[in-house]
C-alpha positions, 0 to 999 in steps of 0.5 A: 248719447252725450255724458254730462259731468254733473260737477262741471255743470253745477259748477258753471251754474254757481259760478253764473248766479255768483257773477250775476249777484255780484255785478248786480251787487257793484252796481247797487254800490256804486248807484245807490239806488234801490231797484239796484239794490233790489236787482242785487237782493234776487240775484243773492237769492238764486245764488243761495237757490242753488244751495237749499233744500226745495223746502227752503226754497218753497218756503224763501219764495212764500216769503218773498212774495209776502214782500213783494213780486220775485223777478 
């Protein structure tokens, strides 16, 4: 049996949806465009995931697709 270290884990899942927005973010800065912006919009969305409560983000997907589909 394997022993997962949970702070190497969740480490590499912040530092994952971190990189993802901000490429995502550079792109959107640099084309202008919206569905870059948008692209930009989710990936901010499942970094601050990682840091909310399940309420939080039950309540942030309710709201979200009030606006419009999550992808």
């Amino acid at each position: 049996m394997s022993v997962v270290n949970l702070n190497s884990e969740r480490e590499r899942r912040e530092t994952e949806a971190w990189d993802a927005y901000v490429a995502a973010r550079n792109l959107a800065d640099r084309t202008h465009q919206i569905e870059d912006g948008r692209r930009a919009a989710r990936a901010w969305c499942a970094f601050l995931e990682l840091y909310q409560t399940p309420a939080q983000n039950e309540f942030m997907g309710a709201t979200v697709t009030t606006f419009g589909r999550r992808a």
